[in-house]
N, CA, C and O atoms as a Tinker XYZ file with bonds, in Angstrom:
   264  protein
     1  N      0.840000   -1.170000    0.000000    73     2
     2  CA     0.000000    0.000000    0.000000    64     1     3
     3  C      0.891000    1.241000    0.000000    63     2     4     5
     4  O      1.971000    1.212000    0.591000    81     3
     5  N      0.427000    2.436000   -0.709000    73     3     6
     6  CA     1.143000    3.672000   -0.722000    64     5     7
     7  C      0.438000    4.732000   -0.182000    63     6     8     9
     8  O     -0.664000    4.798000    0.363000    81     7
     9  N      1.462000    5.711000   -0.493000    73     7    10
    10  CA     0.488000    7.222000    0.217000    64     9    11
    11  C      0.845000    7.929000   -0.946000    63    10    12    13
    12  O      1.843000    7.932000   -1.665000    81    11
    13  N     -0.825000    8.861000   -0.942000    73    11    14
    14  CA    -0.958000    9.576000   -2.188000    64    13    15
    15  C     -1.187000   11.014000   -1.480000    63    14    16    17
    16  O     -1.372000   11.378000   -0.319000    81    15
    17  N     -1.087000   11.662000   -2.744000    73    15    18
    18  CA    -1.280000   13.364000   -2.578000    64    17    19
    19  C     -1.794000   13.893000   -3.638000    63    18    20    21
    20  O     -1.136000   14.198000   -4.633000    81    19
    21  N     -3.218000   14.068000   -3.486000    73    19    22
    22  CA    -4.001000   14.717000   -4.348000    64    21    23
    23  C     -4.165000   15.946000   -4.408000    63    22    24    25
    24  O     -4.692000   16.441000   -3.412000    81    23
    25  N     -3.810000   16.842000   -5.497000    73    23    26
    26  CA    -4.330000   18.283000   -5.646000    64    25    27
    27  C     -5.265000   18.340000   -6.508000    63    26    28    29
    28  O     -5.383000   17.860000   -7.635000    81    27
    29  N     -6.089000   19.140000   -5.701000    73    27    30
    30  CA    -7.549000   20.332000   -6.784000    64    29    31
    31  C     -7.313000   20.980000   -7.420000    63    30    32    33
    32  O     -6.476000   21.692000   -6.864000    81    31
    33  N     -7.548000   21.458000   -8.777000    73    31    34
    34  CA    -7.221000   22.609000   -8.920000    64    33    35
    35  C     -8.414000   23.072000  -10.061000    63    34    36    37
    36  O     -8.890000   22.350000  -10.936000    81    35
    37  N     -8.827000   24.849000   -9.707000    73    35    38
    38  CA    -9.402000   25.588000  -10.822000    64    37    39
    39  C     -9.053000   26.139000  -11.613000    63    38    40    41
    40  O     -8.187000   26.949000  -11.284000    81    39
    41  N     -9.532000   26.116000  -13.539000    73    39    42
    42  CA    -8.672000   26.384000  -13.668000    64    41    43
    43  C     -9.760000   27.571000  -14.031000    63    42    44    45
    44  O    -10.989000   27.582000  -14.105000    81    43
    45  N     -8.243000   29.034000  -14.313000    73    43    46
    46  CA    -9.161000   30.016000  -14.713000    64    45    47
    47  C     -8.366000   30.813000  -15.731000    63    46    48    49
    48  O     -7.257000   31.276000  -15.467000    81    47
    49  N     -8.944000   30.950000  -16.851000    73    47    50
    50  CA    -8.191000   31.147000  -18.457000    64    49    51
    51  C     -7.174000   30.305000  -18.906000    63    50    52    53
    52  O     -6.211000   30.792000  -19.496000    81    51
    53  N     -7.276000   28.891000  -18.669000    73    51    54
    54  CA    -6.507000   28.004000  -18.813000    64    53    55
    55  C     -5.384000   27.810000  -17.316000    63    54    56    57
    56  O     -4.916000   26.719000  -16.991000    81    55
    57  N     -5.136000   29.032000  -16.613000    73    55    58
    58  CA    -3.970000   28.620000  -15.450000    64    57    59
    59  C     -4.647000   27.718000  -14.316000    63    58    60    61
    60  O     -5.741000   28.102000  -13.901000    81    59
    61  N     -4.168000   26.708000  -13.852000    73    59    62
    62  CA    -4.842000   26.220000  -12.856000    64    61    63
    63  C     -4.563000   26.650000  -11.743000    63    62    64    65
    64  O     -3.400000   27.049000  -11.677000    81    63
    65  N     -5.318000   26.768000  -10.548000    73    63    66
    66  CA    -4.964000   27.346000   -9.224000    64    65    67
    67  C     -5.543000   26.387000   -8.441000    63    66    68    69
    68  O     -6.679000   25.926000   -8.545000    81    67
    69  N     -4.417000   26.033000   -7.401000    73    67    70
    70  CA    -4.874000   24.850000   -6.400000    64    69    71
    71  C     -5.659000   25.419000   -5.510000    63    70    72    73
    72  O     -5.593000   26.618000   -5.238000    81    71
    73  N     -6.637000   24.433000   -4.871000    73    71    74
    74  CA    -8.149000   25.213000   -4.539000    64    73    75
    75  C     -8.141000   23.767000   -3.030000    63    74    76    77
    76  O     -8.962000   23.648000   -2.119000    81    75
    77  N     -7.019000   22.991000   -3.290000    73    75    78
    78  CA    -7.104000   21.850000   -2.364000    64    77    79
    79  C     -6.334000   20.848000   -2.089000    63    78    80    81
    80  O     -5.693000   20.494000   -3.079000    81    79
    81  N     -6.144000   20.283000   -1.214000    73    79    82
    82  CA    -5.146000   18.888000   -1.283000    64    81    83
    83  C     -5.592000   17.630000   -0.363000    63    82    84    85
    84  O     -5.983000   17.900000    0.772000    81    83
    85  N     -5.570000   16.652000   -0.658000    73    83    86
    86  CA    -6.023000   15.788000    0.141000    64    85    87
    87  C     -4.853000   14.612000    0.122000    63    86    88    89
    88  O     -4.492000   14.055000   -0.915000    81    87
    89  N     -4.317000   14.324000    1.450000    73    87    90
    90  CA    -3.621000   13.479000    1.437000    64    89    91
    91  C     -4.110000   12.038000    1.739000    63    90    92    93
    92  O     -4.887000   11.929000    2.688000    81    91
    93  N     -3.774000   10.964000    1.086000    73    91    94
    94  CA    -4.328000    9.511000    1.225000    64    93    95
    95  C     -3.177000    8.426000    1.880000    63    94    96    97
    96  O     -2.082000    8.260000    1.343000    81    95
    97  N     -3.462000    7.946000    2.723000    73    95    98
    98  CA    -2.547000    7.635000    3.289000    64    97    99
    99  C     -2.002000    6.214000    3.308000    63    98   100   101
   100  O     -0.937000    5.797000    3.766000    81    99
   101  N     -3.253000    5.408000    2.539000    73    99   102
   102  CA    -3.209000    4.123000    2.408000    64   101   103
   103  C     -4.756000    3.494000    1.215000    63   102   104   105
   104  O     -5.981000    3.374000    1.216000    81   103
   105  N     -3.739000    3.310000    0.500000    73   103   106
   106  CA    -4.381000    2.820000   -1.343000    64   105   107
   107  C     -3.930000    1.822000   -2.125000    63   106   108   109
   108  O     -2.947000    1.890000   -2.863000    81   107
   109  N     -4.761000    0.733000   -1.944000    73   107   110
   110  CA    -4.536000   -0.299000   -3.470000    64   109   111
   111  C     -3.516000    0.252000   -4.577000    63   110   112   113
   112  O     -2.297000    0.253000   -4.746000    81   111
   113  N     -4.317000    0.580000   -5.044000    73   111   114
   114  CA    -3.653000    1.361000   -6.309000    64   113   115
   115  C     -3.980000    2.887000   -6.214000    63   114   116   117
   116  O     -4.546000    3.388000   -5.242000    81   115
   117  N     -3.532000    3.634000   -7.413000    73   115   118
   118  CA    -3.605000    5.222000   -7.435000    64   117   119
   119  C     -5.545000    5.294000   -8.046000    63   118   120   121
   120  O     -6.261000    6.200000   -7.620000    81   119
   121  N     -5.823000    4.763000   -8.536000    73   119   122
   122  CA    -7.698000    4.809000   -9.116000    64   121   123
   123  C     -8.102000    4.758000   -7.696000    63   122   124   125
   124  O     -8.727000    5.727000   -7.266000    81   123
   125  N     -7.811000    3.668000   -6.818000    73   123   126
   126  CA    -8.700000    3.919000   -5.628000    64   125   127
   127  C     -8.193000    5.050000   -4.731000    63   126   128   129
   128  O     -9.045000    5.468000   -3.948000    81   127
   129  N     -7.043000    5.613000   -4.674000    73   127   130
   130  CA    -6.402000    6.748000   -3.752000    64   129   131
   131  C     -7.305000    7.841000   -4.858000    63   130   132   133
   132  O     -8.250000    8.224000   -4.168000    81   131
   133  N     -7.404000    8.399000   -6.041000    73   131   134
   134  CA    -8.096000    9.498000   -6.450000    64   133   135
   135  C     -9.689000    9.014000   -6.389000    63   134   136   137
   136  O    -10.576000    9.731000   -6.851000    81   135
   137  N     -9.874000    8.137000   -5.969000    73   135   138
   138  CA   -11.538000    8.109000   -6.103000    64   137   139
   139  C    -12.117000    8.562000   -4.331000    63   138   140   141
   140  O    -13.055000    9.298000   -4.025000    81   139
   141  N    -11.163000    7.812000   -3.424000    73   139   142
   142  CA   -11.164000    8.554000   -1.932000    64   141   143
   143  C    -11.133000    9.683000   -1.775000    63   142   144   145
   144  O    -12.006000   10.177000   -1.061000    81   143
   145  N     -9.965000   10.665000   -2.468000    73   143   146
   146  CA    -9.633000   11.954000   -2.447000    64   145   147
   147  C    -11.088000   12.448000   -3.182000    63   146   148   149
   148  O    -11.803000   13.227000   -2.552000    81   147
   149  N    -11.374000   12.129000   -4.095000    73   147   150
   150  CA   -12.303000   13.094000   -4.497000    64   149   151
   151  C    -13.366000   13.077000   -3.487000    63   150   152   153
   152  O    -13.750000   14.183000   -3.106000    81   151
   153  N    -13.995000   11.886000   -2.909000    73   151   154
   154  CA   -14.969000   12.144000   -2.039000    64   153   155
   155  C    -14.555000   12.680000   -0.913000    63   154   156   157
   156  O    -15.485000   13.168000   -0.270000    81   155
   157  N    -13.533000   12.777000   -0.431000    73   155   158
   158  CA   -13.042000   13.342000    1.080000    64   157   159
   159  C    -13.154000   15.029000    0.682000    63   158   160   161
   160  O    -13.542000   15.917000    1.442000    81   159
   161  N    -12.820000   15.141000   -0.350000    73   159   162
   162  CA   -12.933000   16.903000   -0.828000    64   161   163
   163  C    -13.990000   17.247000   -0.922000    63   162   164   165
   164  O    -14.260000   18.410000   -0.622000    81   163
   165  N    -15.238000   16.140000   -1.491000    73   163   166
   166  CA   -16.493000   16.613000   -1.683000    64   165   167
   167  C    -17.271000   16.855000   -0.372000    63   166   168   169
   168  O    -18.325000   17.481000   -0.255000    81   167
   169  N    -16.627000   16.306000    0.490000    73   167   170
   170  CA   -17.276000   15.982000    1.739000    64   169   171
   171  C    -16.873000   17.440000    2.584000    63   170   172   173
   172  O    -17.695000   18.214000    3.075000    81   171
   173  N    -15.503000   17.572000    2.607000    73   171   174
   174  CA   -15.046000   18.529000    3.337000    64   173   175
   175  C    -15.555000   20.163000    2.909000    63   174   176   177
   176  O    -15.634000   21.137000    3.657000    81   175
   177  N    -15.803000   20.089000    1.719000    73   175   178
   178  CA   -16.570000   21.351000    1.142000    64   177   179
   179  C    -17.614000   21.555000    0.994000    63   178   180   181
   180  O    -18.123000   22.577000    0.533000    81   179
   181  N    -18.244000   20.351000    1.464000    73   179   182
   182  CA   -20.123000   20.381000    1.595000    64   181   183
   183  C    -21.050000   20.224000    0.534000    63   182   184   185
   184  O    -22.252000   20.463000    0.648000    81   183
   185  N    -20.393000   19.749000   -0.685000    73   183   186
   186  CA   -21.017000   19.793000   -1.741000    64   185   187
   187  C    -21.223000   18.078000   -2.310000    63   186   188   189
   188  O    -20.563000   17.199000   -1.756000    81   187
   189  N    -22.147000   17.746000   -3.394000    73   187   190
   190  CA   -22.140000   16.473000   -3.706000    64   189   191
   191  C    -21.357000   16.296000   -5.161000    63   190   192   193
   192  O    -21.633000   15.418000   -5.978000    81   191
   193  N    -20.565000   17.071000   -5.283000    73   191   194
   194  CA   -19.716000   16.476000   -6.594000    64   193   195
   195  C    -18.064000   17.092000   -6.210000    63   194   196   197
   196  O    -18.022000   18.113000   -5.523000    81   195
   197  N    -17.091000   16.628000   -6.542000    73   195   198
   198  CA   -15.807000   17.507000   -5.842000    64   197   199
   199  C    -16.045000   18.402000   -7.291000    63   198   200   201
   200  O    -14.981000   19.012000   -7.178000    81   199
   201  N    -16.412000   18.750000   -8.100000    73   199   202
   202  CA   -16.423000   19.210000   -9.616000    64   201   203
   203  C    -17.106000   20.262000   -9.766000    63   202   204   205
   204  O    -17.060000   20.966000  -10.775000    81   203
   205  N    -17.826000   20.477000   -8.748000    73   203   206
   206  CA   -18.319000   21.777000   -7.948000    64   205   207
   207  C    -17.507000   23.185000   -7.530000    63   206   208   209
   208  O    -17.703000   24.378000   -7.763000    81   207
   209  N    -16.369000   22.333000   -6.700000    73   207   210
   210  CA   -15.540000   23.442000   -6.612000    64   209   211
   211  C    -14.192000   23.317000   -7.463000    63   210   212   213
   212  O    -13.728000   24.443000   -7.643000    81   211
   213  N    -13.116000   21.926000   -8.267000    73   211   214
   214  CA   -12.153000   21.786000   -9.196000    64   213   215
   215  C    -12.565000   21.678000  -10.243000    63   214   216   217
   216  O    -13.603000   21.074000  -10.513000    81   215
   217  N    -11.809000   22.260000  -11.070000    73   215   218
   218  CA   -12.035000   21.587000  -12.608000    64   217   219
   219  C    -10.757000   20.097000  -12.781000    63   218   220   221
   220  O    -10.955000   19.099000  -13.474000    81   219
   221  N     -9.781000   20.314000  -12.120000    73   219   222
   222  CA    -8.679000   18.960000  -12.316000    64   221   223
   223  C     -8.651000   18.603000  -10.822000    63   222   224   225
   224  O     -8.947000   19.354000   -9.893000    81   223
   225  N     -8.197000   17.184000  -10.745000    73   223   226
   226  CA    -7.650000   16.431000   -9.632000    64   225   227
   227  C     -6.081000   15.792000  -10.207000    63   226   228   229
   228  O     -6.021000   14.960000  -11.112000    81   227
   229  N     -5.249000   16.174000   -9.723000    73   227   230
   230  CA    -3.790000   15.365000  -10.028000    64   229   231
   231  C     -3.825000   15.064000   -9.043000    63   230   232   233
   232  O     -4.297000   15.399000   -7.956000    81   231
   233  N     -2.757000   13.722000   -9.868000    73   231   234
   234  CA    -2.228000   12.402000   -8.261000    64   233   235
   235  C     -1.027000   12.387000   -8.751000    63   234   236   237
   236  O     -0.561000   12.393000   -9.890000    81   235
   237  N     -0.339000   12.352000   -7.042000    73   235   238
   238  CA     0.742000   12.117000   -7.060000    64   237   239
   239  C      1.357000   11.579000   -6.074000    63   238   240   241
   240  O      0.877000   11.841000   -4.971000    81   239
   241  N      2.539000   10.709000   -6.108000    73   239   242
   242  CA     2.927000    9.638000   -4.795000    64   241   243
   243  C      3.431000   10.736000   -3.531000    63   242   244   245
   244  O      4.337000   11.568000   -3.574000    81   243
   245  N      2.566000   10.430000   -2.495000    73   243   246
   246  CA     3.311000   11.420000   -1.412000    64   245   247
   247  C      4.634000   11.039000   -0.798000    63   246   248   249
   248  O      4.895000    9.839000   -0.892000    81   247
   249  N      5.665000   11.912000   -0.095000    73   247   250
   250  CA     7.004000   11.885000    0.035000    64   249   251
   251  C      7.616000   11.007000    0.620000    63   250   252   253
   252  O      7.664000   11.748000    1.601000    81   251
   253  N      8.113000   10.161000    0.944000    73   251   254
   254  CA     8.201000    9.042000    2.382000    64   253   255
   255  C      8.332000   10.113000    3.453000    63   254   256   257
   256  O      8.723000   11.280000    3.462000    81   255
   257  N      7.753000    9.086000    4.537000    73   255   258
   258  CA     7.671000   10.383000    5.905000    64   257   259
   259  C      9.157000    9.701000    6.452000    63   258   260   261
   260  O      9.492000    8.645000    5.915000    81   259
   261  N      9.896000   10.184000    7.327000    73   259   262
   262  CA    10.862000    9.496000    8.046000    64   261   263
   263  C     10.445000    9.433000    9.520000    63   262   264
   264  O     11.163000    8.864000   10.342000    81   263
């Protein structure tokens, strides 16, 4: 299992601006770490779609902790 790091981001005239991050801390694979993240964002912002408030979600492997 890995740890992921998901960013939100809006974009606005094409630049994206991060709007969020959700860290995952334990995931099968990266499909199930961005499918968690998106609902943990949707959740935390009160809304029923995370697509509400991002237009992108990037994944990316989070850092090893020491």
């Amino acid at each position: 299992m890995s740890n992921y790091c998901i960013q939100f981001a809006k974009e606005i005239l094409g630049v994206p601006f991060t709007v969020g991050q959700v860290q995952i801390t334990r995931a099968r694979d990266p499909e199930r770490a961005l499918r968690a993240a998106e609902i943990r964002f949707a959740r935390a912002h009160g809304v029923e779609d995370w697509r509400e408030r991002a237009d992108t979600a990037c994944l990316a492997d989070a850092p090893a902790s020491r």
